[in-house]
C-alpha positions, -999 to 999 in steps of 0.1 A, spaced: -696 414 -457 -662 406 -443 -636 422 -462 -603 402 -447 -598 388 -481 -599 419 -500 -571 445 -475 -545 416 -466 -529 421 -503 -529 458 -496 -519 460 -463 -480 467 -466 -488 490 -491 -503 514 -459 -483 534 -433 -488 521 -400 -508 489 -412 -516 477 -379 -542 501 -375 -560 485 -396 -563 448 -386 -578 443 -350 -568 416 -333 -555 433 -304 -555 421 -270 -587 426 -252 -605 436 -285 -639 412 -274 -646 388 -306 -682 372 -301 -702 347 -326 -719 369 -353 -750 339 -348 -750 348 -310 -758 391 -313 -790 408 -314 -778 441 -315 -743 455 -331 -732 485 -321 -701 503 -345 -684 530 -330 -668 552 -349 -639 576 -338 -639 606 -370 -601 605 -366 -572 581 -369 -567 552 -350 -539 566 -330 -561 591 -315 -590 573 -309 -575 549 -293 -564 567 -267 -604 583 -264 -616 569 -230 -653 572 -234 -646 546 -264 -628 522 -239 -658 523 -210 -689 520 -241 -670 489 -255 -667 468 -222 -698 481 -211 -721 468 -248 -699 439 -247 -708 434 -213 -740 421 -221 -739 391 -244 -764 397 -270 -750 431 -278 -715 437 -294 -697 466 -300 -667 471 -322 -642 498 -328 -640 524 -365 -614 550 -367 -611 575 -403 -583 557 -423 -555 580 -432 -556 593 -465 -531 566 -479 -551 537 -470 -586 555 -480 -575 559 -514 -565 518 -517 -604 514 -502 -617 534 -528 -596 515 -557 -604 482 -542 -640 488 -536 -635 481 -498 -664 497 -480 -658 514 -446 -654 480 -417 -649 473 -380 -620 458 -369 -633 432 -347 -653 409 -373 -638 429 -406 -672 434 -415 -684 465 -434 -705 491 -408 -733 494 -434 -743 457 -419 -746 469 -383 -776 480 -359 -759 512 -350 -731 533 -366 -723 557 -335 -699 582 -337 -682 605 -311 -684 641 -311 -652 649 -292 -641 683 -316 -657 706 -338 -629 701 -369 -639 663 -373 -673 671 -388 -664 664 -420 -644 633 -416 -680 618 -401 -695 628 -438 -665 610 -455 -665 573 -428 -704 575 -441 -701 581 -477 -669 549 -474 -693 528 -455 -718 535 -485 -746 548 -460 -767 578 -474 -751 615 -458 -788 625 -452 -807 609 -425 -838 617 -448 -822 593 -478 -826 563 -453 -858 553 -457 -882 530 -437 -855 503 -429 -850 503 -394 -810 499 -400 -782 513 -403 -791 538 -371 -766 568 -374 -763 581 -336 -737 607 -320 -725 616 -286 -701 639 -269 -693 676 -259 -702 689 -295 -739 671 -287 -744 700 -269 -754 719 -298 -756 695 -327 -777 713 -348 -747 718 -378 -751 682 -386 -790 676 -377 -799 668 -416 -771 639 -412 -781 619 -380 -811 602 -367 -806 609 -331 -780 627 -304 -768 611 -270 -767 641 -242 -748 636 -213 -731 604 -199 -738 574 -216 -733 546 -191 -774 539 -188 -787 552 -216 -768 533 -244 -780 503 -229 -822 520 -226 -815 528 -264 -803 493 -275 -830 474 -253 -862 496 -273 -842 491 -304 -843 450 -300 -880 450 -286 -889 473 -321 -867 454 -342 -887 420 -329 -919 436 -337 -911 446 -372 -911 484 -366 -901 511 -392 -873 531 -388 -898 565 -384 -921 547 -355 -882 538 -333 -872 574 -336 -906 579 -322 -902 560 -294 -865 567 -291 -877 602 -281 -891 596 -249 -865 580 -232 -843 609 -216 -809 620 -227 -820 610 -266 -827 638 -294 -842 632 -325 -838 664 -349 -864 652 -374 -889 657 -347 -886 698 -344 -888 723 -368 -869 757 -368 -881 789 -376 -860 822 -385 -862 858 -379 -858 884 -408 -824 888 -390 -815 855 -391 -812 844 -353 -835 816 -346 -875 825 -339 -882 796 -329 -875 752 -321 -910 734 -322 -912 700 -312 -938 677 -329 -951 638 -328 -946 639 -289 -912 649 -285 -903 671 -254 -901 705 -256 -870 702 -237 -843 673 -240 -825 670 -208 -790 654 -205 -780 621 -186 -762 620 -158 -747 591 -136 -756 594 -102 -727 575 -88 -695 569 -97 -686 543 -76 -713 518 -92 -709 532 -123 -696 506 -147 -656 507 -155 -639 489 -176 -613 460 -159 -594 461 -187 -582 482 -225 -578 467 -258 -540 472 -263 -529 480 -297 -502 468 -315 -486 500 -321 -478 531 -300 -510 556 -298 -513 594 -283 -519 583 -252 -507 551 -244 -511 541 -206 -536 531 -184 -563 557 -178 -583 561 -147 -612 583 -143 -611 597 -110 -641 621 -109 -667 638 -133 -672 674 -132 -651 705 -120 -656 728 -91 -639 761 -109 -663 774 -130 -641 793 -153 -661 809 -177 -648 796 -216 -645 767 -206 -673 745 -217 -667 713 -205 -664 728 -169 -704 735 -173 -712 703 -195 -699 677 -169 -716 692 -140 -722 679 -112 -689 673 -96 -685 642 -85 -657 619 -73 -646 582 -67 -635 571 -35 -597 562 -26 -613 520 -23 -626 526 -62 -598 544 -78 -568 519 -66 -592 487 -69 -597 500 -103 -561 512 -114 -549 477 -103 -574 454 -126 -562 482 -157 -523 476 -153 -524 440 -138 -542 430 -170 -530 452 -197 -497 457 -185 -489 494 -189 -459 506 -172 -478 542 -168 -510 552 -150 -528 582 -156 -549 594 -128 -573 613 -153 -605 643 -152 -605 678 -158 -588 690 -127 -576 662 -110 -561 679 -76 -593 690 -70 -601 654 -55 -609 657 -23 -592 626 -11 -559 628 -38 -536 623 -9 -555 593 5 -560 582 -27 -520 583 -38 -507 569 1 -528 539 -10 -518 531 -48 -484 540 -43 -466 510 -29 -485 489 -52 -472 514 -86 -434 512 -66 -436 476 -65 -444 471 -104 -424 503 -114 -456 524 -132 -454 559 -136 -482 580 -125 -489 611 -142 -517 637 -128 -526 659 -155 -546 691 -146 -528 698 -116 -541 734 -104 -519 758 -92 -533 768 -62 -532 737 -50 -498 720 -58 -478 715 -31 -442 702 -21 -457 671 -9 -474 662 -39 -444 669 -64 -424 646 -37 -449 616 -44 -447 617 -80 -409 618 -80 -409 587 -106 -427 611 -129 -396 623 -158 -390 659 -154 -396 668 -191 -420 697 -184 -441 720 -158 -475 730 -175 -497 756 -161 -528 775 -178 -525 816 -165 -551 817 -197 -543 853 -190 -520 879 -185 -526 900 -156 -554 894 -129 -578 918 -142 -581 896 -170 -578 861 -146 -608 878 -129 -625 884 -157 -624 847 -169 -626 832 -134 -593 818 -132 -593 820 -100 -554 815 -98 -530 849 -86 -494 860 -96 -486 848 -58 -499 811 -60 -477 804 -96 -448 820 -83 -451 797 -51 -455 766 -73 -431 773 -100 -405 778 -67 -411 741 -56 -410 731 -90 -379 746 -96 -368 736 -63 -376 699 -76 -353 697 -105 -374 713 -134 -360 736 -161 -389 738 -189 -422 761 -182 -451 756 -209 -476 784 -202 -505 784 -218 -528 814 -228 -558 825 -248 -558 857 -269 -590 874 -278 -606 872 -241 -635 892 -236 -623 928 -224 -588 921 -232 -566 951 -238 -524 957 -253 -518 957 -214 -531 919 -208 -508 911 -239 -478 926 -218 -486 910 -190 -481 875 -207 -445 881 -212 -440 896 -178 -453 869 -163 -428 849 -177 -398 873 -173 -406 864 -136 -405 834 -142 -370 835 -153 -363 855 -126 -371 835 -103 -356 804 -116 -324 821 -116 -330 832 -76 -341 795 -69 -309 778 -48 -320 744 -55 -320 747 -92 -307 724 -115 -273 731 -118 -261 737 -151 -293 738 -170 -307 773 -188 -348 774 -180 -368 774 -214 -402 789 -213 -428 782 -238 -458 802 -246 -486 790 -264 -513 812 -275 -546 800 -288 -576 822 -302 -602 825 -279 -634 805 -293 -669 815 -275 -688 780 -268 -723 768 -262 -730 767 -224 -709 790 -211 -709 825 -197 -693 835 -226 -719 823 -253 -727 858 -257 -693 870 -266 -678 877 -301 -647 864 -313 -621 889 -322 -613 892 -358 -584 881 -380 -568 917 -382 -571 925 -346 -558 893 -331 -522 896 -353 -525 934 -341 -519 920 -304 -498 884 -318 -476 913 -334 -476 933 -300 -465 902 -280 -434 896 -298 -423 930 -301 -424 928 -254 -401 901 -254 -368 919 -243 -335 906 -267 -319 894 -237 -345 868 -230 -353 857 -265 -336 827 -267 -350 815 -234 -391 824 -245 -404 807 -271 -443 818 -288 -462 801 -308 -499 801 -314 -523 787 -335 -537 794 -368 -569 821 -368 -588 804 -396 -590 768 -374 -601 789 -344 -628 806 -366 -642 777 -378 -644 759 -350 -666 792 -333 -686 794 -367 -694 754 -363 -697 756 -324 -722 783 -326 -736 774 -358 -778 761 -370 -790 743 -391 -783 763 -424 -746 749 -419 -750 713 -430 -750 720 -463 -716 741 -459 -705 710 -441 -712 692 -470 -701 709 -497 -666 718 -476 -664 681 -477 -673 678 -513 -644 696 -522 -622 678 -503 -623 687 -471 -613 661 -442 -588 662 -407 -594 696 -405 -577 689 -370 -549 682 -384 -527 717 -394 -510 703 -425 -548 688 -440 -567 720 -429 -574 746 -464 -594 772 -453 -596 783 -486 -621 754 -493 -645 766 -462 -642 803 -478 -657 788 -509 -682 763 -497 -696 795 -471 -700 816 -502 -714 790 -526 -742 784 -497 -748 816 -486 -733 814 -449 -716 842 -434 -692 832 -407 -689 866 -389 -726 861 -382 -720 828 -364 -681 842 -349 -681 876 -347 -711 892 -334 -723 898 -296 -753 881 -290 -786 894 -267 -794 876 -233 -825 871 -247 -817 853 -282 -827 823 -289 -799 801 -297 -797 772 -318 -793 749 -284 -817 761 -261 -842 731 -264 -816 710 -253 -805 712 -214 -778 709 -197 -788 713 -161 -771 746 -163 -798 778 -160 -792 804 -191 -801 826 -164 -770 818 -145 -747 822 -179 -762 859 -179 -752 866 -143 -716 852 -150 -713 870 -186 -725 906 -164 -703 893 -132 -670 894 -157 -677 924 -176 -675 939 -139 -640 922 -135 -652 901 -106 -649 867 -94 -670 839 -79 -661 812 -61 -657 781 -67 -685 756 -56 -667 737 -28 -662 775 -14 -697 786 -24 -728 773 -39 -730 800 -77 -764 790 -78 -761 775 -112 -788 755 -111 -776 720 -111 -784 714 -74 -820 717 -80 -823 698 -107 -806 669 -96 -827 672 -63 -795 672 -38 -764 697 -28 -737 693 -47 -717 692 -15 
């Protein structure tokens, strides 16, 4: 069904209609006649953002890539157009062909964020596909899938998929659309795919394990059954030099979040800081070489024709060949006039140099992550980072022209005492300080500081699993203590903010949450629940209500200390990550020690081994 006919009329009647049309350059349009296999992914969130999702941009060139699959592109429609789809009976559709998703092979969406979960319930419910995975019968299509970070424990919204993507998805898309052809030829059922779909690697079916309960309610037990693996282990990508990359973006028509040219430069990160999940999800490290990256970064602005590049991964100066790497891209960025952004620079290893070769870079901003206020706490976290090495970068920022700090901090931290709070703004009364003792300053310019606390929020695979999350009246105990540091003389040049509890406690009740939480998925939604992301959509308030009404006590899933030896909801699924290690790290910060980071030392985490080679 192609619904062209049926939106043009209401088109103008929608903010930012181009969101909504496709048609972009380098969107890949291909002969319905001529597909085996479609492939809709959906982004739970606007088109702005999603668009600016990279794991989107490499799965689209790499389905399209072959020439019996296709892949097209779905993003939530803002509330504005989603009530003219409703009134006009337009089903939920991709923007390639217009046609509604219910039609396709595959409706894949991406986990990226906790708070989206309901805005996956309401693109199902538009596209008219049943919320429960249960509801879908025999018929081997419409497949709902899911990948992404929040994979890692999907369990929340188990009763609403049919499968989970672990890990990297480069290879095992491709393995998951190939059986799905051979058993779509052969007239298979939807029941005897899943099946099959359960063997290869990397792919989870919940329907195929069954979870027990303790009086207590922690989990007794995940049994597998009709042949799936006790244990389902994540996918990896060996190589990310013949790894595919995409030569070129779809460019939208209107501006997005991120709207450049992105280039992946490595997978992974060496730091090992202990809340931070995707630090431990992404392992191994691995990089690109110098040849790839520029090769690469050439092909994305020569035919897309950004005027910015973004050299992009979790900790991007961590590359061990970033210098090589910018001597040889440079002249070619000069010589087109692109920007080149490096975002998660680290502080310990920002240098003079480096600041020198991004000169073309606009000096809006300096951004660095203390996390923490004093190094007992840095220590306890693993930040790895001292007083010393920020002082010494903020001096060649300063030194370079830049007048506006954004610091950013977590409250809540494990062990964290009133002292770690003080420490946040005396980090940045340095700061100030030194600014103001800097010769080369900015002439003329006042140095703004900006402080931005968010709630701590224990994850899945981390060394912090464990931890509680500090409740609502403790955390504006120390938000309240924090203000009341700031000395009047400095008050106009320190600005706090921080963000709201509830959004942090939901997101640590649905990150840490089972099975018994669908239904409080679905009834949040029910009552109107959507873009919880977004701070002027989110009503906690309707959470409260749908937790009570089905029985679910967040403090259970938030605010209680778990035992090494629970089971959690995610422990049949593997990360290459021991749990042992995570128990070593959670009893190695409670002693206010650090471990180095894996280029320095091997932590023993595991990974090694189970990939079959060193890390380094």
């Amino acid at each position: 069904m192609n619904v062209l006919s049926k939106i043009e009329p209401l088109l103008l009647q929608a903010q930012k209609p181009a969101q909504y049309i496709g048609g972009e350059m380098g969107s890949v349009i291909k002969k319905r006649e001529d597909v085996d296999v479609r492939f809709a992914f959906c982004f739970p969130d606007t088109y702005e953002i999603g668009m600016s999702h990279l794991g989107m941009k490499i799965l689209y060139s790499l389905i399209n890539a072959r020439e019996n699959f296709w892949c097209e592109r779905v993003f939530a429609p803002c509330a504005d157009f989603e009530a003219l789809m409703r009134q006009n009976e337009i089903p939920l559709y991709a923007l390639e062909s217009l046609d509604a998703v219910r039609d396709f092979d595959f409706v894949g969406f991406t986990l990226q964020y906790e708070l989206s979960f309901t805005n996956i319930l309401n693109m199902l419910d538009l596209a008219g596909i049943p919320l429960h995975a249960r509801d879908r019968g025999e018929t081997l299509a419409p497949l709902v899938v899911a990948g992404g970070p929040c994979v890692c424990n999907p369990e929340p919204l188990a009763d609403f998929f049919d499968l989970f993507i672990l890990g990297e998805g480069e290879e095992v898309n491709l393995e998951l659309m190939d059986l799905y052809l051979e058993l779509k030829q052969r007239g298979a059922s939807r029941s005897e795919f899943l099946r099959a779909a359960a063997q290869i690697k990397g792919i989870y079916v919940p329907s195929l394990y069954d979870v027990t309960y303790h009086p207590d309610g922690t989990v007794s037990a995940v049994t597998p059954k009709d042949g799936a693996p006790a244990k389902v282990e994540k996918r990896i990508i060996a190589d990310l030099d013949k790894a595919f990359y995409p030569e070129t973006f779809v460019v939208p028509f209107m501006e997005t979040v991120h709207d450049r040219a992105v280039e992946e430069v490595l997978r992974g990160c060496i730091r090992g800081c202990r809340f931070c999940q995707a630090g431990f999800l992404y392992r191994p490290f691995r990089e690109k070489s110098p040849e790839t990256i520029v090769r690469q970064c050439c092909s994305l602005c020569d035919t897309t024709g950004y005027q910015e590049l973004s050299l992009s991964s979790l900790s991007t100066s961590d590359h061990s060949r970033l210098e090589e790497t910018l001597n040889e891209l440079l002249p070619y960025l000069d010589e087109n006039r692109i920007n080149i952004t490096l975002p998660s620079l680290r502080v310990d290893n920002f240098s003079r140099e480096l600041m020198e070769r991004i000169q073309g870079v606009r000096k809006s901003s300096l951004t660095f992550a203390p996390e923490a206020g004093t190094q007992r706490l840095r220590d306890v976290i693993n930040k790895n980072v001292s007083e010393e090495e920020l002082m010494r970068t903020a001096g060649i920022a300063f030194s370079g022209g830049f007048a506006t700090v954004k610091l950013y901090f977590m409250m809540g931290l494990p062990t964290e005492t009133l002292e770690d709070i003080e420490g946040i703004v005396h980090l940045a009364e340095k700061l100030i300080d030194l600014y103001y003792n800097t010769p080369e300053r900015s002439k003329g310019k006042t140095i703004q500081i900006s402080i931005s606390c968010a709630t701590f929020v224990p994850k899945p695979f981390t060394p912090f699993e464990f931890e509680p999350q500090v409740s609502r009246e403790e955390l504006l105990k120390r938000q309240e203590h924090l203000l009341s540091c700031i000395q009047p003389r400095h008050r106009k040049k320190i600005k706090v903010s921080w963000h709201t509890y509830e959004i942090s406690l939901l997101e640590a009740v649905l990150a840490r949450g089972d099975r018994r939480l669908a239904p409080v998925i679905e009834r949040a939604w029910q009552l109107g629940s959507k873009f919880d992301s977004w701070s002027e959509c989110f009503h906690y308030e309707i959470w409260e209500q749908a937790m009570q009404e089905c029985g679910a006590d967040p403090a259970f899933y938030a605010n209680r200390t778990r035992a090494y030896d629970e089971i959690f909801p995610w422990d049949h699924l593997d990360y290459l990550v021991d749990k042992a290690f995570f128990v070593r790290e959670n009893q190695t910060a409670h002693a206010s020690e650090t471990t180095p980071h894996c280029r320095a030392k091997c932590s023993g985490c595991g990974v090694n081994r189970r990939v079959g080679r060193a890390c380094f």
